[in-house]
Residue, then its C-alpha position, 0 to 999 in steps of 0.5 A: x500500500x501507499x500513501x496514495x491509497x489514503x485520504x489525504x488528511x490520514x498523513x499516512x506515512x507507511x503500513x508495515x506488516x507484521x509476519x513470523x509464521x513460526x510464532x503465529x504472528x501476522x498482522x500490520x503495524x499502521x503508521x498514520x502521522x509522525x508530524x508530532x513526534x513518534x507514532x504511539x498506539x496500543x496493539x490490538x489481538x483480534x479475530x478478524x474475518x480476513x486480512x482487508x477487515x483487519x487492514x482497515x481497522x488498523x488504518x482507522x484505529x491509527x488515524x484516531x490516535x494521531x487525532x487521540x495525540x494532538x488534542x491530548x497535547x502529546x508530542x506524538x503521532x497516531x499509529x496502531x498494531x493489529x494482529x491477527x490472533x492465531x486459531x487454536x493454541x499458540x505460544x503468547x509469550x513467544x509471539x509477542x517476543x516476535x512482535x516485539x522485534x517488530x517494532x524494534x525494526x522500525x526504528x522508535x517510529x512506533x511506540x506500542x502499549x496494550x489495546x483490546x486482547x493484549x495485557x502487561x504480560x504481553x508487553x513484557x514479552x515485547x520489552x523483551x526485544x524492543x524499548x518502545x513499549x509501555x504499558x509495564x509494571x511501574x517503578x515507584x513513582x513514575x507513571x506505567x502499568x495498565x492503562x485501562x484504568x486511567x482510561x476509564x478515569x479520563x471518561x468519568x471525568x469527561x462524563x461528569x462534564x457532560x452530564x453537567x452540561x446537557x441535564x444540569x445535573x450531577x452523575x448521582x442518581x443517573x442511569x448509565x448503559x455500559x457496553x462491554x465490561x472489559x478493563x476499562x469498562x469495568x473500571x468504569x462501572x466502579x466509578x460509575x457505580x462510586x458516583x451514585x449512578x444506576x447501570x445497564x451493562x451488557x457483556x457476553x461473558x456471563x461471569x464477568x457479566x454476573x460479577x457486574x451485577x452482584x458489585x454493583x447492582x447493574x441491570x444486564x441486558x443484550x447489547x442491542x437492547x442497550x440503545x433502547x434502553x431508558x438511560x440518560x448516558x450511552x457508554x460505549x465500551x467494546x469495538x467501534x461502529x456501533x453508532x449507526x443510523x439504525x441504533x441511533x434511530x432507537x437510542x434513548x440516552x442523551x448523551x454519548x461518552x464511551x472508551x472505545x474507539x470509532x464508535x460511530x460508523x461513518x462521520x454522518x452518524x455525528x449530524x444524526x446523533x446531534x439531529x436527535x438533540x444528543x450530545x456525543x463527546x469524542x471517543x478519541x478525546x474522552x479516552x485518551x487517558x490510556x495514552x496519556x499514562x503511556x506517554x507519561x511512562x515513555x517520557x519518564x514523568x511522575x505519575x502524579x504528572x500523569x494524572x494532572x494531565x489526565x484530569x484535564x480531558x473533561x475542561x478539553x472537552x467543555x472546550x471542544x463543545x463550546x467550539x462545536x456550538x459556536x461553528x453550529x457543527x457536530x461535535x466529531x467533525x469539531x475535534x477532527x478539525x481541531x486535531x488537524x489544525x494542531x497536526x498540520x501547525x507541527x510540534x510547535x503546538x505541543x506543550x508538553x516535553x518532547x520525546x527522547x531522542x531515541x523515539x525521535x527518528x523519521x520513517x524510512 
């Protein structure tokens, strides 16, 4: 592929694949921009139906973290692994140790972490064979670990603030429909259910689901019957494209504020759900506080740094929805345009600290 193949907004800088048959290992690295510094972004282990499914999710997911990095103020770039996970049973840790290598081949380009299907284990298989990995067991101190936990912070607090502005009102004593009860969505749910918040979840693995219940009294539910539900917020949590003009036709919450990534289908699905007077906050300004922890880790600051950086997402949001009323456009293509205008600027917008100079290098 080139970058001809791509709009030119994706600043697409090259799609690497990723291939070591004797681990199991096949799958793509998606470098979308290095404008801002190194691409940074989880590796996400799926099933997907064929190579082209997973091509496309690895050039969308990449694009949303260039847009998750700007706007989070990052001195990085969007990019995204997407492997393949194998049918049947393989060696995990010898296939991360594969990938690992992978990424150590491009340089500092790339700068992975976890994502859907991959833990800190799978990354200290690939700290095995490169240093651009985060997402490992923290020193005193210093930022690190599992991201989904400050994720799932990022959203609460960018919840709040929505909530606040579109009922008046305060988290406590709302109904939230949760789904997808992973990592981050069920760190979520404790905040939620901390908050005073009632909860409709909806989670296929039963025990995990059960779990969810006896915690925190949620209602379960099928996941298609979350958008119908009688919730004031929709937390998205599992895969991307849920929003579509089916669901959002039915959708009864009135604000949309969720971990996962690429929750609406086509960007048309923004003017739909705004049409239905429904607030929806960004994904990929909302969840960006996983990165934030990975940059944090990757940059070597404090955690308490990490977590002053990460409290800022529900003012960035407030900000992004006040530009949105004042342009009379929908809030997503709000951010996107707020994201590229700070891409296309260059590092001169970034406030933060920029990267060593061992994650500095350009593509080759």
């Amino acid at each position: 592929m080139s970058s001809s193949d791509y709009p030119a907004h994706f600043e697409l800088e090259t799609v690497h694949e990723v291939s070591d048959p004797s681990a199991g290992l096949s799958g793509v690295i998606a470098i979308d921009s290095l404008r801002l510094g190194p691409a940074a972004g989880g590796c996400r282990f799926w099933r997907y139906a064929d190579r082209a499914a997973l091509v496309a999710d690895a050039r969308r997911l990449a694009e949303g973290m260039s847009y998750k990095n700007a706007l989070a103020g990052l001195p990085l770039g969007g990019g995204k692994a997407v492997l393949q996970r194998p049918h049947g049973e393989f060696d995990r840790a010898r296939l991360f140790a594969a990938f690992g290598r992978a990424v150590e081949k491009l340089g500092g380009n790339y700068v992975t972490a976890e994502d859907v299907g991959t833990s800190m284990a799978d990354m200290a298989a690939v700290a095995g064979a490169t240093d651009h990995v985060a997402g490992l067991p923290p020193a005193a101190g210093r930022a690190g670990g599992d991201p989904a936990p400050w994720t799932a912070r990022g959203v609460f607090l960018a919840m709040e603030a929505a909530v606040q502005r579109q009922f008046g009102s305060s988290l406590e004593g709302s109904t939230v429909a949760v789904q997808g009860l992973g990592n981050v969505g069920y760190a979520l749910c404790r905040l939620l259910h901390g908050a005073g918040a009632r909860l409709f979840v909806a989670e296929p693995r039963a025990e995990v689901a059960e779990r969810a219940v006896a915690e925190f009294g949620a209602t379960l539910l099928p996941a298609n019957a979350l958008f119908s539900a009688p919730a004031d917020v929709l937390a998205p949590c599992a895969l991307g494209g849920v929003l579509h003009e089916g669901t959002i036709a039915v959708l009864k919450a009135r604000v949309v504020c969720g971990a996962a990534n690429n929750q609406l289908a086509t960007p048309e699905d923004g003017a739909r759900l705004a049409d239905r007077g429904v607030l929806y906050a960004p994904d990929y300004l909302v969840n960006a506080g996983g990165i934030i922890n990975v940059a944090a880790e990757h940059l070597g600051w404090s955690s308490d740094e990490a977590a002053v950086r990460i409290d800022r997402i529900a003012q960035r949001l407030n900000d992004l929805l006040d530009q949105a009323d004042s342009a009379g456009m929908p809030t997503n293509l709000a951010a996107d345009s707020m994201a590229r205008e700070i891409i296309a600027a260059g590092p001169a917008r970034s406030h933060m600290q920029q990267m060593p100079s061992r994650a500095s290098c350009t593509a080759r």
